[in-house]
C-alpha positions in Angstrom: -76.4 63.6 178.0 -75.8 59.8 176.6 -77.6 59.7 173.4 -79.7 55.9 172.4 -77.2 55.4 170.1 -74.0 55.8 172.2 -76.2 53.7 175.5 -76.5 50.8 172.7 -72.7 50.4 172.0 -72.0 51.0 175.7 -69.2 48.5 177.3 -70.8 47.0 179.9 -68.4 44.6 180.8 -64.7 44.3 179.6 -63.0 41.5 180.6 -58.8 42.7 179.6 -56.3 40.2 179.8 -57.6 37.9 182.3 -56.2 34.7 183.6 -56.5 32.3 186.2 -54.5 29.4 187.9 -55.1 27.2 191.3 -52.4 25.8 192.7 -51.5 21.6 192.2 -51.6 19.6 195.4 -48.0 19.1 197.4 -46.9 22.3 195.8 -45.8 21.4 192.3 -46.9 24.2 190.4 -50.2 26.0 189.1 -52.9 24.7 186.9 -53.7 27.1 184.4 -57.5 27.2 183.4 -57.9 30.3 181.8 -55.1 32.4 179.9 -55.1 35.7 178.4 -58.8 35.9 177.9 -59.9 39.2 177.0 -64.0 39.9 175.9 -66.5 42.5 175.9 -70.0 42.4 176.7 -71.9 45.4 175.0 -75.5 47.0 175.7 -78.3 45.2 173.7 -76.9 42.1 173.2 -76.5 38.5 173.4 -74.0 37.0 174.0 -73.0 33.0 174.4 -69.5 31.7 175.6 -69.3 28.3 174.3 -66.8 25.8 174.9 -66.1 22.2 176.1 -65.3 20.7 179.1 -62.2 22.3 181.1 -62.3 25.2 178.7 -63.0 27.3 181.8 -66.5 28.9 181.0 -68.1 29.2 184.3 -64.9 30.3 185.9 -64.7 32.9 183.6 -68.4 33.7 184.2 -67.8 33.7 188.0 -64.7 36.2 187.6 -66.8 38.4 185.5 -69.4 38.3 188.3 -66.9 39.0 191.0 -67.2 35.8 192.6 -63.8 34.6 192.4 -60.3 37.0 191.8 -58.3 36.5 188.5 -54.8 35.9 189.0 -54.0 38.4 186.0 -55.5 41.1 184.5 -58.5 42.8 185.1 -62.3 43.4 184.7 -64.4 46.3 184.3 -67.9 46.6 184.8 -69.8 50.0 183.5 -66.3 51.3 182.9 -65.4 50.9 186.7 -62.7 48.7 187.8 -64.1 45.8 189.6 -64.3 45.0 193.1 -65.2 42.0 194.7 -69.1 41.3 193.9 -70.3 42.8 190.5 -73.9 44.5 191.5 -74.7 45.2 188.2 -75.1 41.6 187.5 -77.3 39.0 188.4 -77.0 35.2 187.5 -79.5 32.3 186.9 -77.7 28.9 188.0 -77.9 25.7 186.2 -78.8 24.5 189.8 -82.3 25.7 191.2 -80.2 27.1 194.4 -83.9 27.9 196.0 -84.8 28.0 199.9 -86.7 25.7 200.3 -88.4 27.2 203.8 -88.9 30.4 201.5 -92.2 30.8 199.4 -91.6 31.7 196.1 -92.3 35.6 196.5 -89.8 34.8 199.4 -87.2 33.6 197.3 -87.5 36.3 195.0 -87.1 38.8 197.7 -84.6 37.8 198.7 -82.0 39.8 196.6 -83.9 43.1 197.1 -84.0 42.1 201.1 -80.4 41.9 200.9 -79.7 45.6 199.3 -81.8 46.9 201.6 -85.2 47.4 199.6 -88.0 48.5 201.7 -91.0 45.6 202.1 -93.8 47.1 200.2 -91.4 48.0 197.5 -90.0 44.9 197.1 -92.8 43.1 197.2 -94.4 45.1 194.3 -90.8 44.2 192.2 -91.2 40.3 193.2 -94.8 40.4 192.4 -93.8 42.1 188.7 -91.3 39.5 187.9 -92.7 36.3 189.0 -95.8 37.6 186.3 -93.1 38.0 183.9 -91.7 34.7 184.0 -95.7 33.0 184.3 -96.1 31.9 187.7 -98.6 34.2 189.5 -100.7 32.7 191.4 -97.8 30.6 192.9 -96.5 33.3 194.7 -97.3 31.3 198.0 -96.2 27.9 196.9 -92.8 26.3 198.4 -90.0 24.9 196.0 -91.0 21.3 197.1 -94.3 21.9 195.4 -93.1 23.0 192.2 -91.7 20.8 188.8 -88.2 21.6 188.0 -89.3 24.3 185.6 -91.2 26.3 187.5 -88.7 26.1 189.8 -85.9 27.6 187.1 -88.6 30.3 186.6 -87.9 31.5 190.0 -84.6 31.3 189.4 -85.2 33.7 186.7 -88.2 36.1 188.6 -85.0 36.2 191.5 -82.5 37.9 188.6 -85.1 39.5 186.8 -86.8 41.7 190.1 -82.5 43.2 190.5 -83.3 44.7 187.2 -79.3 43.8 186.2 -77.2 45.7 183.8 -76.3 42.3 182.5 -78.3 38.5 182.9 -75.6 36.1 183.5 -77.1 32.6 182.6 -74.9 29.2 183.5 -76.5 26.7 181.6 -79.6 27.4 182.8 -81.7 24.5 180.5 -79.1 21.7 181.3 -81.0 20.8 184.5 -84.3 20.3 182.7 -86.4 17.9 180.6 -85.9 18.7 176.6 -89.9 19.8 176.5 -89.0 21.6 179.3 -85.7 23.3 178.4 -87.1 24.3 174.8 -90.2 26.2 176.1 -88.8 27.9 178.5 -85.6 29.3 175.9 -88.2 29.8 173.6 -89.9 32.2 176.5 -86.7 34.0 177.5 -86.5 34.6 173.4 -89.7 36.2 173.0 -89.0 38.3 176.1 -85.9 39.5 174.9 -86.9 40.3 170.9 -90.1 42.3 172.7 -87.6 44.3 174.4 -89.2 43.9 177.1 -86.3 41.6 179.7 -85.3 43.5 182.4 -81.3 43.5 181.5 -79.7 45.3 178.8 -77.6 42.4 177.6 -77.1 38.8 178.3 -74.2 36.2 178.7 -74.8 32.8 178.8 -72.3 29.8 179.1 -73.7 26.8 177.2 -72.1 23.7 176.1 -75.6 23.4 173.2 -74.5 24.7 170.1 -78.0 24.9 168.8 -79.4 26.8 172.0 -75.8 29.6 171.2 -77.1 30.1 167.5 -80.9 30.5 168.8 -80.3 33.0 171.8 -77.3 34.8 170.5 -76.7 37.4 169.0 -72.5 36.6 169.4 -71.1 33.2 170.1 -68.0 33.5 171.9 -65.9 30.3 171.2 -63.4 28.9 174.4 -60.1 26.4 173.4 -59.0 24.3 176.3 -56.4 22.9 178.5 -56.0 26.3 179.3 -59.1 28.4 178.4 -58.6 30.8 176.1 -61.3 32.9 173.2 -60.2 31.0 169.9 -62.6 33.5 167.6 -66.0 34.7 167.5 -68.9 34.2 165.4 -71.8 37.2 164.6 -75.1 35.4 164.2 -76.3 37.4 161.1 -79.9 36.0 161.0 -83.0 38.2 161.9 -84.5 38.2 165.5 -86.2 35.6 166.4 -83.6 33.2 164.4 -85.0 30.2 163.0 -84.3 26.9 162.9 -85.5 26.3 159.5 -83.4 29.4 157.7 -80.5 27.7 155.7 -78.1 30.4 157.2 -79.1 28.6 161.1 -78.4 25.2 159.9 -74.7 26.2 158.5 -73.9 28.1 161.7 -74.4 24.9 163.5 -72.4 23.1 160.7 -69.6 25.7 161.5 -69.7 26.1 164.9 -69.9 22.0 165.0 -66.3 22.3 162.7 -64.7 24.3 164.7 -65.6 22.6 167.8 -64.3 19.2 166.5 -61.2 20.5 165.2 -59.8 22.7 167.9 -56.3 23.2 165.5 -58.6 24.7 162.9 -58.4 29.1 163.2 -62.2 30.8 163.8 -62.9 33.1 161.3 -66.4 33.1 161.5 -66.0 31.6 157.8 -65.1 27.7 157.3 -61.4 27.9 156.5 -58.8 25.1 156.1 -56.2 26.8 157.7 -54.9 24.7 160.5 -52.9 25.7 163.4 -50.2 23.2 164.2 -50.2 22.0 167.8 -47.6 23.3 169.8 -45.3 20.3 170.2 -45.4 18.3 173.1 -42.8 15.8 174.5 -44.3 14.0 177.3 -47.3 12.0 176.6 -48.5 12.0 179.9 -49.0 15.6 178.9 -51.8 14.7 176.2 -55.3 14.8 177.6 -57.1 11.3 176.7 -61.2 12.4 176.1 -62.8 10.2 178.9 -64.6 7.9 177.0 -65.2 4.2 177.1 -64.7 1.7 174.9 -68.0 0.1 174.7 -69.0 4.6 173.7 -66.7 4.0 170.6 -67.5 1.0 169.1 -71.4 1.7 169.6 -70.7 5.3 167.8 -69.2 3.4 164.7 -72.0 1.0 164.6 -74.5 3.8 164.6 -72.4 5.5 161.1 -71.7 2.7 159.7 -75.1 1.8 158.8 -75.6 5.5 157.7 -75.0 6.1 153.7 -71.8 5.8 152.8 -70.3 5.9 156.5 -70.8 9.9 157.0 -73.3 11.3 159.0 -73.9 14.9 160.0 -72.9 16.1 163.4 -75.5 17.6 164.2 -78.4 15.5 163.6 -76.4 12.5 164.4 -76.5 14.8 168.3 -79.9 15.2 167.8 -80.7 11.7 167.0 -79.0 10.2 170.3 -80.2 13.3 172.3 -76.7 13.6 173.2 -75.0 17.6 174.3 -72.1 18.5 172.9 -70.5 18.0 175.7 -71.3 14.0 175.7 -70.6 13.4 171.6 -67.5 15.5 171.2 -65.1 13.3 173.2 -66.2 10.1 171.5 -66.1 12.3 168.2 -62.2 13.0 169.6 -61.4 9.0 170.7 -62.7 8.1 167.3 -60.8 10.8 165.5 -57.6 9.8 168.4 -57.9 6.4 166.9 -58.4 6.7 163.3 -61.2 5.4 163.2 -62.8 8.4 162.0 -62.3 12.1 160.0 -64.3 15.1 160.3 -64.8 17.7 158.5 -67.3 20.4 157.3 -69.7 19.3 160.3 -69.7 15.5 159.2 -68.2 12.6 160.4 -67.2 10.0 158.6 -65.3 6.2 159.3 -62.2 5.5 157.7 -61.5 2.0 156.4 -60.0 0.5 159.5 -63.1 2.1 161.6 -65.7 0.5 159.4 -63.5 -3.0 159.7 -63.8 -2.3 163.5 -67.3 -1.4 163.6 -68.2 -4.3 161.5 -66.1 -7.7 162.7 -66.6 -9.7 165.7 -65.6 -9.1 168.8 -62.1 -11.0 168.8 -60.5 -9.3 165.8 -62.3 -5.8 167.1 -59.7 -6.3 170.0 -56.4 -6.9 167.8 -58.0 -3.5 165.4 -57.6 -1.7 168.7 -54.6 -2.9 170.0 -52.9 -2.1 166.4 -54.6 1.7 166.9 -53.7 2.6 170.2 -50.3 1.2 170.0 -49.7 3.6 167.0 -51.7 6.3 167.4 -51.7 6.5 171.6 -48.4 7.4 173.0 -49.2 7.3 176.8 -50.5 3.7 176.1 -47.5 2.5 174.8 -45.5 4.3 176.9 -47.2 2.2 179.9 -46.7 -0.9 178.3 -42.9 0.0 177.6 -42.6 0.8 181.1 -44.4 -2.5 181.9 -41.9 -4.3 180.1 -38.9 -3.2 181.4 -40.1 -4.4 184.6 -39.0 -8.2 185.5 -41.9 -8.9 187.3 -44.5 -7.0 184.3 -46.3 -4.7 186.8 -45.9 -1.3 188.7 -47.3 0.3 191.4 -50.3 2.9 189.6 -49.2 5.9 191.7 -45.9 5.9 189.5 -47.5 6.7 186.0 -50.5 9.4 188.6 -47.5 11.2 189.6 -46.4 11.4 185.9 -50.0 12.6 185.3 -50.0 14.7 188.2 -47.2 17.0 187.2 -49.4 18.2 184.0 -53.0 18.0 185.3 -54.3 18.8 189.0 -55.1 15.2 191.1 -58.6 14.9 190.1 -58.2 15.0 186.5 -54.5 13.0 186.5 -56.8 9.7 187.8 -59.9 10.7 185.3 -56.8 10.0 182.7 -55.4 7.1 184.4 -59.4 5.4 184.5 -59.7 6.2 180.9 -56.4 4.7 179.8 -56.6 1.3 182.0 -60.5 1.0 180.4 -58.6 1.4 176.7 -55.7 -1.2 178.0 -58.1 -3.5 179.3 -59.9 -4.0 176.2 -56.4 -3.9 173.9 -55.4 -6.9 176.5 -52.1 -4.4 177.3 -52.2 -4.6 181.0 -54.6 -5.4 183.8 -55.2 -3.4 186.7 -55.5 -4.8 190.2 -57.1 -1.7 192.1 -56.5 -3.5 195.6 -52.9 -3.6 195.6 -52.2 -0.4 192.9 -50.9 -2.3 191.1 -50.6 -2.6 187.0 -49.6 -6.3 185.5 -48.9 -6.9 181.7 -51.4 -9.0 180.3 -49.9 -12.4 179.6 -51.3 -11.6 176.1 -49.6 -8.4 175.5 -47.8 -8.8 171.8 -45.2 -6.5 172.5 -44.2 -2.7 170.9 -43.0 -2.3 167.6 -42.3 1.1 167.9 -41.6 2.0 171.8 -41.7 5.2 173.6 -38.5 6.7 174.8 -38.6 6.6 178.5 -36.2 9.7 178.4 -39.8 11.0 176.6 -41.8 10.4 180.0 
């Protein structure tokens, strides 16, 4: 007989070894978005996978839930090997995903109808959860007549009635208004620290490092480009955590670190120990972060005003309502540029950023010129090629396929979009999207220090 304390420390999920590629239009090769990952999902906890963009955390989530196949290694769920769907999960979708000819005891059916429950039986389950999550007495409502929140609710009443080993949750505030969001995590909380949810552990992929320390119990963080764990961290606060204990604000500040510095080893302790990037020959192999211009320059203007041109990450995300997701890259383009060091959490502008964030418009153009043409090689590399043209222009689907044979299509002309915004406003090159075709601005000033073409 399984004693309490062995069922707590029971594996519910082991993920071993897992990783998982799709293949690159016209056959050249495999895009690799998860690698190696291996992870454990224990009874009676939380647990949060966190990463950015591209760091493969719904995919993951999916394999886990037996959606999709890994291409390596292998999953286990209750110590079984798994086979196509996982029944011993359930998963709440950042997406609503309800019938909309179904009433809401309907769509919370559903599930049950699906394994074969019997009608009165399933009705008294439906009935049970859609209490639990507050919406009785809109049991014969239809999804067009609810808000967006009640409508997650159901979302949550059609995992909770399967009574799961383990809630998967994919960014299931995103969707919603911050009032919203907030009182509804703050009601999935309370359920859980009553010990009364209806799963014996939870994983949920957020990009909100603030919702990971609040829900958590674990925080699971993803590298990128491919995905792959970098560390953990053990949120060592008392249930329910709160926002106001010291100890929450400087696991943000960590987590926030560690995020912004994806060279920098997790520990689950702020170390300067870097990791050197492994070394890289082709700049078309660098991933740009897709951010404007006109997303830069109004950052700096927002820190430089701030005491002594530092702010701290995460009220300056909280001040601009902005999710990780949305600040990080302009955190990295500022970073890219050197227009900016962080560290410890905070950001702060170097010289040359405050001189950027501060002069007109004119000599803001020349400052950004100077950076990208030292500090961007895939820019410079495109102007080079430029140049060695007599007529100053090339066809764009010469530098996508350059792109193409490191990223799949889709993200190879997210990069090329990115870097004609940045060569726009250097006045590098203009782009002529009619013809395809990329012309060297008559007021390009030249390379000092070229790219190799042998490099490309």
């Amino acid at each position: 007989m399984m004693t309490e304390a062995t069922s707590t420390n029971l594996n519910l999920i082991t993920v071993e070894q897992v990783s998982k590629s799709f293949p690159l239009p016209d056959g050249k090769g495999e895009f690799t978005v998860l690698s190696g990952v291996s992870l454990i999902v224990k009874s009676g906890e939380v647990v949060a996978l966190l990463g950015r963009s591209g760091s493969g955390k719904s995919t993951l989530l999916r394999i886990m839930a037996g959606l999709i196949p890994p291409s390596e290694g292998q999953v286990f769920s209750s110590g079984k090997p798994l086979r196509g769907a996982n029944n011993d999960v359930a998963m709440v979708f950042q997406s609503f995903a309800l019938l909309p000819w179904l009433t809401v005891l309907e769509n919370v059916e559903l599930g049950l109808e699906v394994r074969g429950v019997k009608r009165e039986e399933r009705r008294q389950r439906a009935l049970k959860a859609i209490d639990l999550v507050g919406l009785d007495g809109f049991e014969s409502a239809y999804p067009k007549e609810l808000s967006g929140g009640m409508k997650q609710r159901v979302g949550f009443a059609r995992a909770f009635v399967l009574e799961p080993q383990v809630l998967f949750m994919d960014e299931p505030f995103s969707a919603l208004d911050v009032l919203t969001s907030e009182n509804l995590r703050g009601e999935i909380d309370d359920l859980w620290n009553a010990k009364t949810f209806p799963s014996k552990s939870i994983l949920i992929v957020t990009h909100n490092i603030e919702e990971a320390v609040f829900l958590a119990d674990r925080v699971v963080i993803l590298g990128s480009n491919p995905g792959r764990i970098r560390g953990e961290v053990m949120i060592d606060l008392p249930r329910p955590h709160d926002r106001t204990h010291p100890r929450f604000a400087s696991l943000v500040d960590y987590i926030y670190t560690v995020m912004t510095n994806p060279e920098i080893e997790v520990t689950g302790e702020v170390s300067d120990k870097t990791v050197p990037p492994s070394e890289i020959t082709s700049p078309y192999a660098i991933a740009l972060p897709h951010v404007r211009v006109g997303g830069i320059s109004g950052l700096l203007e927002l820190i430089v005003d701030r005491p002594s041109g530092t702010d701290d990450i995460p009220r300056l995300a909280d001040r601009l309502q902005l999710a990780v997701d949305d600040l990080l890259p302009i955190l990295d383009a500022a970073v890219l540029l050197g227009f900016a060091e962080v560290s410890q959490g905070d950001v702060r502008l170097t010289e040359i950023g405050q001189d950027f964030a501060t002069t007109t418009i004119l000599r803001s153009k020349d400052i950004f010129r100077q950076q990208v043409l030292t500090r961007v090689p895939v820019l410079s590399s495109i102007v080079q090629t430029l140049q060695e043209k007599r007529s100053g222009s090339m066809r764009a689907d010469f530098f996508l396929d350059l792109w193409d044979e490191h990223f799949p299509h889709e993200e190879a002309e997210r990069q090329f979009a990115t870097s004609v915004d940045w060569g726009r406003y250097a006045e590098l090159f203009e782009y002529d999207a009619g013809e395809g075709r990329l012309y060297l601005s008559e007021t390009n000033p030249g390379l000092e220090n070229p790219v190799p073409l042998e490099d490309v």
